[in-house]
C-alpha positions in Angstrom: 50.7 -56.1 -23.9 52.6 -56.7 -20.8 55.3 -59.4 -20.9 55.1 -62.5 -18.9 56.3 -62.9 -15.6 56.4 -58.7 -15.3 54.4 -56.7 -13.4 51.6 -54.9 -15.4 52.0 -51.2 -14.9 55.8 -50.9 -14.9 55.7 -53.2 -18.5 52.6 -50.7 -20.1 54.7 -47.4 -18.2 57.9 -49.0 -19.8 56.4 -50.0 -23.8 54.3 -46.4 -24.0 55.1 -43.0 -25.2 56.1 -40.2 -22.2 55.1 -37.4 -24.4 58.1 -34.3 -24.6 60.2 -36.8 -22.5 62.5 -39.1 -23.8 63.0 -42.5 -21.6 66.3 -43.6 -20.4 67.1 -46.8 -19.0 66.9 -45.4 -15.1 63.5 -43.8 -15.5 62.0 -47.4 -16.1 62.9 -48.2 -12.3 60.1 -46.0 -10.7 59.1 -46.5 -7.3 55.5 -46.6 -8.0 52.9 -46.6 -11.0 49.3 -45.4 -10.7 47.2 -45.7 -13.8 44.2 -43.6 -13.5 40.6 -43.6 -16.1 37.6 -41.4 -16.1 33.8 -42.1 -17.6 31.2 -39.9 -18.4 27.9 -41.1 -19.7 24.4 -39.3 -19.7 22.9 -41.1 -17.0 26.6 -41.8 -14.8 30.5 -42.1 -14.9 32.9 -43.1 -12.4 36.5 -42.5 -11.2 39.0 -45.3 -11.0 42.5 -45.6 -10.0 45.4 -48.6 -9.7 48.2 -48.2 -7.7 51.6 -50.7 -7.9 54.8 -50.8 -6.5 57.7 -51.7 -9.3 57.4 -55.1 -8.3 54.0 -55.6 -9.3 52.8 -55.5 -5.7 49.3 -53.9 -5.6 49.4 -50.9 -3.0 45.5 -49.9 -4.0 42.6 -49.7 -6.2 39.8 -47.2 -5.9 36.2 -47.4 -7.8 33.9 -44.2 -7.5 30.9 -43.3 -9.0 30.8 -39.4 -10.0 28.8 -37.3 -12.4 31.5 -35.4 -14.5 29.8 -32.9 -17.3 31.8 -34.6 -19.9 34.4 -37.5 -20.4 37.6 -34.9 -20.1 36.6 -33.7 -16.9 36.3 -37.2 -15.8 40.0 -37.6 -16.5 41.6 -35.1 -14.9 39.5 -35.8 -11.8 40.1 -39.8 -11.9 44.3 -38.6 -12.2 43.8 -36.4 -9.2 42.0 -39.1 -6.9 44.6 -41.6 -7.9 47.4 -39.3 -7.0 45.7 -38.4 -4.1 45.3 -42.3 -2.8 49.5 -42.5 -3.9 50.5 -39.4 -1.9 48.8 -41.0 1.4 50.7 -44.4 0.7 54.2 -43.4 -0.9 57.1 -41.3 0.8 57.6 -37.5 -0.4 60.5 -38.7 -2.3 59.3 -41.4 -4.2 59.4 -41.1 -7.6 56.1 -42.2 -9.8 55.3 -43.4 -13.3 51.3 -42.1 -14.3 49.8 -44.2 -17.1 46.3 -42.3 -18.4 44.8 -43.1 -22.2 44.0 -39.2 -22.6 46.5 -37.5 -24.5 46.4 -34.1 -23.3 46.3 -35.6 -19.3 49.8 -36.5 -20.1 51.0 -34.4 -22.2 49.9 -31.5 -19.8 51.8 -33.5 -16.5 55.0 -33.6 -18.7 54.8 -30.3 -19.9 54.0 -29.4 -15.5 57.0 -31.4 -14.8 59.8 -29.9 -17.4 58.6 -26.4 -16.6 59.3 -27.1 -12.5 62.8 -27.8 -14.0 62.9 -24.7 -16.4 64.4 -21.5 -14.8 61.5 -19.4 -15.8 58.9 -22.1 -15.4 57.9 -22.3 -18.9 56.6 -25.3 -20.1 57.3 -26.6 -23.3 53.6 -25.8 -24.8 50.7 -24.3 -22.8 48.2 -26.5 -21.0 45.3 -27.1 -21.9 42.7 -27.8 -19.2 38.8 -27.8 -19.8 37.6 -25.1 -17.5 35.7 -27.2 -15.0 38.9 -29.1 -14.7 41.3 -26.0 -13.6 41.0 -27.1 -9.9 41.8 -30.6 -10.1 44.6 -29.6 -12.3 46.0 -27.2 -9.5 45.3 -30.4 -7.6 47.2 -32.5 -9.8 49.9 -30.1 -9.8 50.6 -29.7 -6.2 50.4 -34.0 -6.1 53.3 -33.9 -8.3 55.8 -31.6 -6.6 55.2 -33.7 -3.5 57.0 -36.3 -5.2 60.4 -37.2 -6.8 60.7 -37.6 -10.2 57.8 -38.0 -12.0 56.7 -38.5 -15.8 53.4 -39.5 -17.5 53.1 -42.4 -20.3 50.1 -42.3 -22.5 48.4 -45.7 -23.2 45.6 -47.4 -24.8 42.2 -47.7 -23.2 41.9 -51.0 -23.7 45.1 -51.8 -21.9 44.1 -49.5 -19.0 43.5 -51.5 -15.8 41.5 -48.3 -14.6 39.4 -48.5 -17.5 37.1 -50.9 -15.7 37.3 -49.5 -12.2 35.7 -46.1 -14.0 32.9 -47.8 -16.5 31.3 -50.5 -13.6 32.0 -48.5 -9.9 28.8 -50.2 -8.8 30.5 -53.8 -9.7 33.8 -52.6 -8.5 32.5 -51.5 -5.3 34.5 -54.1 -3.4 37.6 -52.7 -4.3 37.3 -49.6 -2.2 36.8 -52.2 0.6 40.2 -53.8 0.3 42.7 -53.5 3.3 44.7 -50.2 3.1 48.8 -51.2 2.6 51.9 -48.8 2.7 54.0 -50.9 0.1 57.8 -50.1 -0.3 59.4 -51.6 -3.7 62.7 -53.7 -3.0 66.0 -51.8 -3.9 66.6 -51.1 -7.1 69.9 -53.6 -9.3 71.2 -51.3 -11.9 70.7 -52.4 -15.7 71.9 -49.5 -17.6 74.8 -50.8 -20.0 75.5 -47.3 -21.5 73.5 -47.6 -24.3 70.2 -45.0 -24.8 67.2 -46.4 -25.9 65.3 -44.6 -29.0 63.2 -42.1 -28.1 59.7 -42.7 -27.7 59.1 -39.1 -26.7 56.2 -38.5 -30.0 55.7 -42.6 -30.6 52.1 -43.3 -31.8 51.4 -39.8 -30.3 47.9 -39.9 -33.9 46.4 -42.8 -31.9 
């Protein structure tokens, strides 16, 4: 659970695993966080996405209904909105923490972000992307080399602010209707004191 007096996202980004990337006491300064759920049930789902700066200032939330064939699909799609509302809202340099409760969502971005850095462009394992999802995921893909550095942590749905925005979107409506705001987080103060952090690259990567 986040820590009092923190902001939400950067304290869930900061306490979750970053699948096949290890944190280090600079990545826990990113500019912004967007946490992103899909929903999929027989009769609806929905999209939703939340947007803050570092400092816990909100930049946006987004509610959507949709109709996604299944609840994976619905995932990769409520990612791709999200990053889509952060790329009209952040500079081209900024550099973003993504908090999704799917495992394979973020294990695929971080596997999409060490293979831009690999000569070949290898990542570390294949994706894997339902087939109804492979356009969002090209989606997703181009989002993330519009950015700095990026990296994905996965949490629990219950601490997903999303989670909400993608189950109701007919109560969450209102959301959509909030003013639109081009936040900038203040300057980050150095804390590293030399010392690395354990790994939490594979950290509660059964649940």
């Amino acid at each position: 659970m986040a820590a009092h007096g923190r902001p939400a996202l950067r304290d869930l980004f900061d306490e979750s695993p970053t699948p096949h990337i290890a944190h280090h006491p600079r990545t826990h300064h990113r500019d912004f966080y967007v946490a992103s759920d899909g929903s999929f049930r027989s009769d609806r789902g929905g999209l939703g996405a939340v947007i803050e700066t570092r400092d816990g200032a909100r930049v946006a939330r987004v509610s959507r209904p949709d109709s996604p064939p299944d609840n994976n699909v619905a995932e990769f799609r409520a990612l791709h909105l999200g990053l889509d509302v952060l790329a009209a809202r952040a500079p081209p340099n900024a550099s973003v923490g993504i908090l999704v409760d799917h495992d394979e969502l973020a294990s695929n971005v971080n596997s999409a972000i060490l293979a831009g850095r690999h000569p070949d462009g290898r990542p570390p394992r294949p994706f894997s992307v339902p087939t109804a999802s492979r356009n969002h995921w090209r989606g997703i893909r181009a989002r993330l080399t519009g950015f700095g550095d990026v990296r994905a942590a996965r949490i629990d749905s219950d601490d997903n602010p999303a989670h909400p925005l993608a189950n109701a979107p007919d109560q969450y409506r209102h959301v959509n209707r909030e003013p639109l705001r081009c936040v900038r987080p203040d300057p980050v103060e150095s804390t590293t004191n030399g010392y690395l952090p354990p790994s939490r690259a594979n950290r509660n990567v059964s649940q």
